[in-house]
C-alpha positions in Angstrom: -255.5 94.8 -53.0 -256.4 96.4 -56.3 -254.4 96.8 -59.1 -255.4 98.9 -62.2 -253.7 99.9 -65.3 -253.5 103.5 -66.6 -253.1 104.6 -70.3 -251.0 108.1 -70.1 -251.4 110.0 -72.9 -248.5 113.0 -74.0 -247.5 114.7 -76.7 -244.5 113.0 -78.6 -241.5 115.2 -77.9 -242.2 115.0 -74.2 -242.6 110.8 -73.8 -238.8 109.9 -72.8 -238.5 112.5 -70.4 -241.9 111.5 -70.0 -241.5 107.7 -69.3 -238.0 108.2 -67.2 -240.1 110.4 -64.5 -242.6 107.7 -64.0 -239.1 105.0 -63.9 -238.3 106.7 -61.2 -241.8 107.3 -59.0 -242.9 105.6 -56.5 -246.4 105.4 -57.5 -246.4 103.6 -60.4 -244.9 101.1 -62.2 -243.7 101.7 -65.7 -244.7 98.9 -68.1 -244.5 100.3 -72.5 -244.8 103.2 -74.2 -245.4 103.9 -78.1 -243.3 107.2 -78.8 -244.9 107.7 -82.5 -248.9 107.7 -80.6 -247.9 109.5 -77.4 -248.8 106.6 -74.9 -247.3 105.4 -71.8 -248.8 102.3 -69.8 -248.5 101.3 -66.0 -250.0 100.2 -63.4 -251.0 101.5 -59.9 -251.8 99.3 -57.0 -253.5 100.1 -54.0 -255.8 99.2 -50.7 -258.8 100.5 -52.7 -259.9 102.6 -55.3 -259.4 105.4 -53.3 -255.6 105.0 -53.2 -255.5 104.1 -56.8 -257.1 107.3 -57.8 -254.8 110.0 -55.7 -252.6 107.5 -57.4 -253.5 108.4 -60.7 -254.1 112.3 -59.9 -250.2 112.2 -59.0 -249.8 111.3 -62.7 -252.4 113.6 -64.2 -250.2 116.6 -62.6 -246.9 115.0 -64.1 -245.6 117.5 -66.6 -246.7 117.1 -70.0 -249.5 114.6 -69.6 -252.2 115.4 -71.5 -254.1 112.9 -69.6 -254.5 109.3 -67.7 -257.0 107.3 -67.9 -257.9 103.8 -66.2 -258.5 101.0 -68.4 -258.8 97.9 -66.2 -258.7 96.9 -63.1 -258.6 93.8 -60.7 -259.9 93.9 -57.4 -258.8 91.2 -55.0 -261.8 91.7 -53.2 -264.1 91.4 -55.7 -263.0 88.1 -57.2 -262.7 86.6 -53.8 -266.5 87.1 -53.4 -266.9 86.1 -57.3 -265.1 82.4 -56.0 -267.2 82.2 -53.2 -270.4 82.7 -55.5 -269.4 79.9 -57.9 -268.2 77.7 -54.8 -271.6 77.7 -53.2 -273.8 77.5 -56.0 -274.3 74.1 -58.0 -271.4 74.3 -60.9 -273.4 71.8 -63.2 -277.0 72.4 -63.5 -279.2 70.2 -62.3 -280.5 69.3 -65.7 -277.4 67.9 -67.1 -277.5 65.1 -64.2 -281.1 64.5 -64.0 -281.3 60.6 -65.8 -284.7 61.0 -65.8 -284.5 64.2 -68.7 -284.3 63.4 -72.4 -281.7 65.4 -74.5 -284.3 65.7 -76.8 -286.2 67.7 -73.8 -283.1 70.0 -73.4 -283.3 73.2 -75.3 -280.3 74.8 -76.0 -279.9 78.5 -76.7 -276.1 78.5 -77.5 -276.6 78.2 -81.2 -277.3 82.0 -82.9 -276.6 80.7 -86.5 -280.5 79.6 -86.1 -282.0 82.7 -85.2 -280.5 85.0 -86.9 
């Protein structure tokens, strides 16, 4: 499952009429808009991408919007293979439980204020 926001952007005058049509679709769901900007957000869900994209095409033909653009998206997929990365790899680095390593051995590269 994939879900995926959509910034719509419309002229001003249009966004209420704008913003009850999407309400109402069944393709979408209706999350904020900014009337003085011309912005509407939601989200789309879908199997994949390629149902989130016909998905958005349905709101790119909507009346009055200028256009939709995705802005993020979550993949169910993805971060299940993300969790199985971080489950079968060592979470603390070897290093950091060796006894035998002095700290003073240890460099550390976390610290920009140094270098720059």
């Amino acid at each position: 499952m994939n879900v995926s926001s959509i910034v719509i952007q419309a002229r001003n005058e249009y966004i209420e009429d704008l913003v009850e049509k999407l309400k109402r679709c069944d393709f979408c769901d209706y999350h904020f808009h900014d009337a003085s900007i011309g912005k509407i957000i939601v989200t789309v869900e879908g199997d994949g991408i390629e149902e989130e994209m016909k998905k958005v095409k349905q709101i790119e033909e909507l009346d009055h919007v200028v256009c939709a653009e995705m802005m993020m998206a979550y993949s169910e997929d993805e971060l299940d293979k993300e969790r199985e990365k971080l489950q079968q790899s060592d979470i603390i680095p070897e290093v950091l439980i060796d006894d035998t390593v002095s700290v003073d051995d240890i460099e550390y590269h976390g610290d920009l204020k140094k270098k720059l």
